[in-house]
C-alpha positions as CSV (number, residue, x, y, z in Angstrom):
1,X,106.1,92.6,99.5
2,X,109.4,92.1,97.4
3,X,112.2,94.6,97.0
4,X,111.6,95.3,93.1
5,X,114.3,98.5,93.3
6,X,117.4,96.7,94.1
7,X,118.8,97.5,90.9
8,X,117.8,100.7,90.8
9,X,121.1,103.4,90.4
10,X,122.4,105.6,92.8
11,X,120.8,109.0,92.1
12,X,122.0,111.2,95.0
13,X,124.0,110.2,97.5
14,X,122.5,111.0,100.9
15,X,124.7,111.7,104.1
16,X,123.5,110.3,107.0
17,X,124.8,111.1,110.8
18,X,124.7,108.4,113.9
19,X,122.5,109.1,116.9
20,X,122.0,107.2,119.6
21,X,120.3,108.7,122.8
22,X,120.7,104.5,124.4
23,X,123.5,102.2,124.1
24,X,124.1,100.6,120.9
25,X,122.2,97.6,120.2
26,X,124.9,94.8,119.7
27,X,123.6,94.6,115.9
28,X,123.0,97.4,113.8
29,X,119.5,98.0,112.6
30,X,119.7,99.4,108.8
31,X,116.4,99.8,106.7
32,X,115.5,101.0,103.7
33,X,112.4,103.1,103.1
34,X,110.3,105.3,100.7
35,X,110.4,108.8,102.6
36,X,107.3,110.9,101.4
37,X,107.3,114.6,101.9
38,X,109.5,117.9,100.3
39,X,111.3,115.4,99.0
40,X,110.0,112.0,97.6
41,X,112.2,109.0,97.5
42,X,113.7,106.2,98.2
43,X,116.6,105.6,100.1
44,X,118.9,102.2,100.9
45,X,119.6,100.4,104.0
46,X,123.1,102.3,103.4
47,X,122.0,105.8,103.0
48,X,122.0,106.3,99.6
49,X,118.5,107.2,97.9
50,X,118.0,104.9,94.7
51,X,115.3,106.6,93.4
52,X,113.3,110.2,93.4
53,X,110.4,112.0,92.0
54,X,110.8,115.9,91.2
55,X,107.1,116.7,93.1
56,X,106.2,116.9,96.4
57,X,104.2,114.4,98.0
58,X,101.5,113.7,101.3
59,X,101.6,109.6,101.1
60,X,102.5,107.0,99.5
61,X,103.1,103.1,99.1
62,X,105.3,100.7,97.0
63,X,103.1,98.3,95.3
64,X,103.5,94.5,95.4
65,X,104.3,94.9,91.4
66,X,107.1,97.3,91.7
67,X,104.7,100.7,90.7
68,X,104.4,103.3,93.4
69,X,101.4,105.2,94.2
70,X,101.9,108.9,95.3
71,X,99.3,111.3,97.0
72,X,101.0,114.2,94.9
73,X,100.8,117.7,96.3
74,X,98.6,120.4,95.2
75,X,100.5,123.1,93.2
76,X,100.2,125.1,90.0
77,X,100.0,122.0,87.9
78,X,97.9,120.5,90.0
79,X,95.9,122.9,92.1
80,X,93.9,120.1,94.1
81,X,96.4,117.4,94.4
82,X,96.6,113.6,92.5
83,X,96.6,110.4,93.3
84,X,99.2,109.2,90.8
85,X,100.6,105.2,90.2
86,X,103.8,105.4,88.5
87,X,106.3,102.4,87.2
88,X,110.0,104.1,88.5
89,X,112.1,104.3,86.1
90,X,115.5,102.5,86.5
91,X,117.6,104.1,83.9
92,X,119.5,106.3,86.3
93,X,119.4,109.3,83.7
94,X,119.4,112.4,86.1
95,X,115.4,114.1,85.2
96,X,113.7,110.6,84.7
97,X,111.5,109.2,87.4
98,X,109.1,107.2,85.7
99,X,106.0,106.5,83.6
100,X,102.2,107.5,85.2
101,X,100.1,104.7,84.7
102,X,96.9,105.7,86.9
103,X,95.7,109.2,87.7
104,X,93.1,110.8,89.6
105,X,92.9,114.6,89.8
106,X,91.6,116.3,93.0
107,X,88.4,117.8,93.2
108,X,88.0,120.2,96.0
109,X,91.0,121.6,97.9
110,X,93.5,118.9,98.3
111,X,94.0,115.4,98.5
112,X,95.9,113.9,101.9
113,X,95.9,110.3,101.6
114,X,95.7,106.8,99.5
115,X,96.0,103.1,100.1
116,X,95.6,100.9,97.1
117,X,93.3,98.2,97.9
118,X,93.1,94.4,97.6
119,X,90.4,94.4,94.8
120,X,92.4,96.5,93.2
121,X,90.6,99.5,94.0
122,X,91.9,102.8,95.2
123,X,91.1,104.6,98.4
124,X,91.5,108.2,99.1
125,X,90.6,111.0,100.9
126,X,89.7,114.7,99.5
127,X,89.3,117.3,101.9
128,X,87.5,120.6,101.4
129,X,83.7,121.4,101.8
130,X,82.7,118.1,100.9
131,X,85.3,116.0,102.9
132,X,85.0,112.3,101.8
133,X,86.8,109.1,101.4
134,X,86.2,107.9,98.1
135,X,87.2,104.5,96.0
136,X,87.7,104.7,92.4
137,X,88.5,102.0,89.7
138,X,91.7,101.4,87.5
139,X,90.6,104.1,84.9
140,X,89.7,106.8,88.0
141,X,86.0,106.2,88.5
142,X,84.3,106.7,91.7
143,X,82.9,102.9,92.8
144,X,82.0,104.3,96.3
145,X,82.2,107.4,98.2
146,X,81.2,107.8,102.1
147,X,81.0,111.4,103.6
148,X,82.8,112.8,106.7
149,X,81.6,114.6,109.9
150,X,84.1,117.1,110.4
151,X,85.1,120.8,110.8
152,X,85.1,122.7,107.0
153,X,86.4,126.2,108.3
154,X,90.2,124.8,107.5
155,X,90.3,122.4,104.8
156,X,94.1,121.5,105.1
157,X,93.3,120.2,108.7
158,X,90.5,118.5,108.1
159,X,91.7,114.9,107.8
160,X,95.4,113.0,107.3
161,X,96.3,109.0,107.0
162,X,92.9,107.7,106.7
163,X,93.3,103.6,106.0
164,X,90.6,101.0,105.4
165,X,90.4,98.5,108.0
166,X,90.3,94.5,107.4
167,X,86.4,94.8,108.1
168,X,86.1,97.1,105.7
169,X,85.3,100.1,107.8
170,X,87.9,103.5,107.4
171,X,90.1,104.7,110.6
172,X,90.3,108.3,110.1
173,X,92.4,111.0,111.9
174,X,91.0,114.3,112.1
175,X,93.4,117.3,112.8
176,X,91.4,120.0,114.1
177,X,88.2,117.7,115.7
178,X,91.4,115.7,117.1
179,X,89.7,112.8,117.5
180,X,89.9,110.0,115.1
181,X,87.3,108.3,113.9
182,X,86.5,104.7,112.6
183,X,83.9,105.4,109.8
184,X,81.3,102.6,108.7
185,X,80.8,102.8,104.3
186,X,77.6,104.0,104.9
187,X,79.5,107.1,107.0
188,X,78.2,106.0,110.5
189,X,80.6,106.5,113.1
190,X,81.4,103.9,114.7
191,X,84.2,104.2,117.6
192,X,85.8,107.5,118.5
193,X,89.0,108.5,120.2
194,X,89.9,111.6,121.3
195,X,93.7,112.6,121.5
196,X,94.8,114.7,124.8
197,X,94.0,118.3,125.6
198,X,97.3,118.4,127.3
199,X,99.7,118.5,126.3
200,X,97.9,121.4,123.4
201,X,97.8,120.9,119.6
202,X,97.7,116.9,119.9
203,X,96.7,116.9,116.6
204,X,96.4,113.4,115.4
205,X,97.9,112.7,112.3
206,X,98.5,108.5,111.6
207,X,96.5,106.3,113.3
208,X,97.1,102.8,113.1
209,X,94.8,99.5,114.0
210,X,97.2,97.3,115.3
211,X,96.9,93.5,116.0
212,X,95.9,93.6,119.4
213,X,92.6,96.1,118.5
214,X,94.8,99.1,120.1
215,X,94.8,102.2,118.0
216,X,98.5,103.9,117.4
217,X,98.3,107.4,117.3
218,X,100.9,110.2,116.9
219,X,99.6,113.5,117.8
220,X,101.7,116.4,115.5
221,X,102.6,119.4,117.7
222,X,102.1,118.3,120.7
223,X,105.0,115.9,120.3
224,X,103.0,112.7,121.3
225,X,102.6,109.3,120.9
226,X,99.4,107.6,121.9
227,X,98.2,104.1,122.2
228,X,94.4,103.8,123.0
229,X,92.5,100.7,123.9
230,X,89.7,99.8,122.2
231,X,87.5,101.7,124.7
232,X,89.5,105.1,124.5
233,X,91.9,104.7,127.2
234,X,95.1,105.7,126.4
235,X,97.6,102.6,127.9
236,X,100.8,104.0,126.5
237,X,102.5,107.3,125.2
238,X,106.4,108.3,124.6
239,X,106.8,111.7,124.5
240,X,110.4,113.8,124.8
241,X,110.8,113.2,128.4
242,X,111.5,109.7,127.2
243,X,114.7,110.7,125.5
244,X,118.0,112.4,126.2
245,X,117.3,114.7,123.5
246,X,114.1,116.3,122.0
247,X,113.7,113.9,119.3
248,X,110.2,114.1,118.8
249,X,109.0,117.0,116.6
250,X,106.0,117.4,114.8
251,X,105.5,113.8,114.9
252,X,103.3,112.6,111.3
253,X,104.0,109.2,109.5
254,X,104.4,106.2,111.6
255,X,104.6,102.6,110.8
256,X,104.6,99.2,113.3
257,X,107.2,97.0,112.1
258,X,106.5,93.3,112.7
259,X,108.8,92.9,115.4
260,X,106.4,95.6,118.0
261,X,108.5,98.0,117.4
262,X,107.8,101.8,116.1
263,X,109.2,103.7,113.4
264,X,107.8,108.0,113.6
265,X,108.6,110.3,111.7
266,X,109.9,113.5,113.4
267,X,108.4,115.9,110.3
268,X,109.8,119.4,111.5
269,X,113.2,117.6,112.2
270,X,114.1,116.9,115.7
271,X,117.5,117.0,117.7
272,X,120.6,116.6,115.8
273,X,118.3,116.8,112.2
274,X,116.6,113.3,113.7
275,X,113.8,112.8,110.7
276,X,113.1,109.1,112.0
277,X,113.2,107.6,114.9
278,X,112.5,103.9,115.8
279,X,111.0,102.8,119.6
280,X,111.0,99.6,120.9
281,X,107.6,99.0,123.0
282,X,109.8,99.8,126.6
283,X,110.9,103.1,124.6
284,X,114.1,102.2,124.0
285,X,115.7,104.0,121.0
286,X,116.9,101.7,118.3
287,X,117.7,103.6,115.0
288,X,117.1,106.7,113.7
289,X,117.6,108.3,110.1
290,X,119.6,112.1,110.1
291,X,120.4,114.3,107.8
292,X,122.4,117.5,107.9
293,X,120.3,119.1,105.4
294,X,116.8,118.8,103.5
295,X,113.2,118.6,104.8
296,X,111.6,116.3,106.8
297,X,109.9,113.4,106.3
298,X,106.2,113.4,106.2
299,X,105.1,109.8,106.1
300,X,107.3,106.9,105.8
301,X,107.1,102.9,104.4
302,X,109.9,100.7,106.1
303,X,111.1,98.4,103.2
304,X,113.0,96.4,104.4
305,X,115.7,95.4,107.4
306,X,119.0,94.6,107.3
307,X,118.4,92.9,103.7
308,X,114.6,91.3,104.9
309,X,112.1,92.5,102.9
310,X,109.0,93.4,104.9
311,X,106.8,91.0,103.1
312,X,103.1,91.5,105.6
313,X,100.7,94.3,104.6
314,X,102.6,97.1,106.3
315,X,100.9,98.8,109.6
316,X,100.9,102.4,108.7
C-alpha cells in the first residue's frame, strides 16, 4: 500500500508524551496510522494528524488508491450507521474532509465493521435482529449475505472486527457469546474459539488469522491478549502483569505488523493516557502513542514505519 497523504497539511497539531515501561530500543520506532474512534484521523510518524473527519467512526482502512472507507457511527443523521468511501480532501481548509464516493446506509441497529475486498466488493457486518455479514457492489447492492448464530438480546455486542479470510470464509468476534467464530458463506460454522472465563468480561473484540494459522485475539475488559492455536489452545497471552504500569485497558483494534510484532489499542486509555501500545512477541514494549487529552482509539491501521510504507495486506 502507498502513502498517498504525504502531502496532506497539518490540520491539528497533536501532542504526544514518551513512555517507556523497558529500556529504549537503540532506534526509535515512529509510525504513522489512521486512528478510528471519537475522533477519526490520521496522524504522522511525528505526531501531527494530517487529516480528520468531523464524525465518529467503528473501523476503517486506507485504500490502495488513496480513498478511505469508514464504518461511520450511528447518530441522528445516520440512525443505523454507514459504510462510507471517501477521497480526503487535501486542501487544508479547516471544515473540509473530503468527497463521499460510495455509501451504504445501515439497516437494522448499527453497523460495526468493513473490509473492502479484492474484487472490489465490500464486506460488512450489521448487527441487530437479523445479524449478518453482507457484501455489496460499487453502487451499494447486496451480492451476498450469510447469517450469524448469535445472541440478539443486545445488539451493540453482538459482533466487532469481523474480516474475510484468504479462503473466503469470515473470522468473526462475538462480544457477548465470547467466542469467535470462523463462518463458512453458506453460515456453517466452521471453527470456534472461546476467550477465557477468567479473567471475567474477555470480551473478544479483533481477531486476527495470522500466518502461522494462530488466531490473535484481544479480549476488551478483561484486559487480555490471546493467541489460540488452531485447535483452541490458547499458547500465548500478555496481560498487565506483563508491564510496569497498567497499560492495557479496554483492549479493541489490533494489528500484526510484518516484523511479529503487535500494535493494541488501549480504547479506555491506559496508564499515563497510553492509547497504543506495541509488543514484541517476548512482550517487550516497543512504542506507544499518548495523549494528554482526547478519546481513545478504537481500531487502528499502522501506515507506515519510520518512513516504510506498510505495503502487505495489513493483519488486522
Amino acid at each position: 500500500m502507498n502513502t498517498p497523504f504525504a502531502m496532506l497539511a497539518v490540520l491539528l497539531p497533536v501532542s504526544v508524551l514518551a513512555i517507556q515501561a523497558e529500556p529504549v530500543p537503540s532506534k526509535a520506532i515512529a509510525h504513522r496510522f489512521l486512528a478510528l474512534g471519537g475522533q477519526t484521523r490520521i496522524v504522522e510518524e511525528d505526531g501531527r494528524t494530517s487529516w480528520t473527519y468531523p464524525e465518529s467512526s467503528r473501523d476503517g482502512q486506507l485504500l490502495a488508491n488513496g480513498h478511505i472507507l469508514l464504518v461511520l457511527s450511528k447518530s441522528d443523521a445516520r440512525p443505523h450507521g454507514a459504510v462510507v468511501e471517501l477521497v480526503p480532501d487535501s486542501s487544508g481548509e479547516s471544515g473540509k474532509s473530503g468527497k463521499i464516493v460510495f455509501e451504504y446506509v445501515g439497516t437494522q441497529s448499527e453497523i460495526n465493521t468493513a473490509q473492502r475486498l479484492a474484487n472490489g466488493n465490500t464486506m460488512l457486518v450489521e448487527a441487530g435482529d437479523r445479524p449478518r455479514v453482507v457484501e455489496v457492489n460499487a453502487k451499494g447492492a447486496i451480492q451476498h449475505e450469510t447469517p450469524l448464530t448469535s445472541q440478539t438480546s443486545n445488539h451493540h455486542m453482538e459482533s466487532r472486527m469481523t474480516r474475510v479470510l484468504p479462503n473466503g470464509n469470515y473470522l468473526v468476534p462475538q462480544l457477548l457469546d465470547k467466542v469467535v467464530r470462523e463462518y463458512a458463506p453458506s453460515g456453517a460454522i466452521l471453527a470456534e474459539f472461546k476467550t477465557p472465563n477468567d479473567p471475567p468480561d474477555a470480551w473478544p473484540f479483533t481477531a486476527i488469522r495470522l500466518p502461522d494459522g494462530n488466531t490473535l485475539v484481544t479480549c476488551t475488559h478483561a484486559n487480555i491478549v490471546v493467541e489460540f492455536d488452531p485447535k483452541g489452545a490458547i499458547v500465548w497471552q500478555l496481560s498487565n502483569t506483563d508491564f510496569a504500569k497498567p497499560l492495557l485497558n479496554d483492549p479493541c483494534g489490533a494489528q500484526r505488523l510484518p516484523n511479529g510484532n503487535t500494535v493494541i489499542c488501549s480504547y479506555a486509555i491506559g496508564a499515563d493516557r497510553t492509547k497504543l501500545l506495541e509488543v514484541t512477541r517476548d512482550k517487550k514494549l516497543v512504542w506507544s502513542f499518548c495523549e494528554p487529552e482526547g478519546p481513545g482509539v478504537h481500531e487502528v491501521q499502522i501506515l507506515s514505519t519510520n518512513g516504510a510504507a506498510i505495503t502487505d495486506v495489513p493483519l488486522r
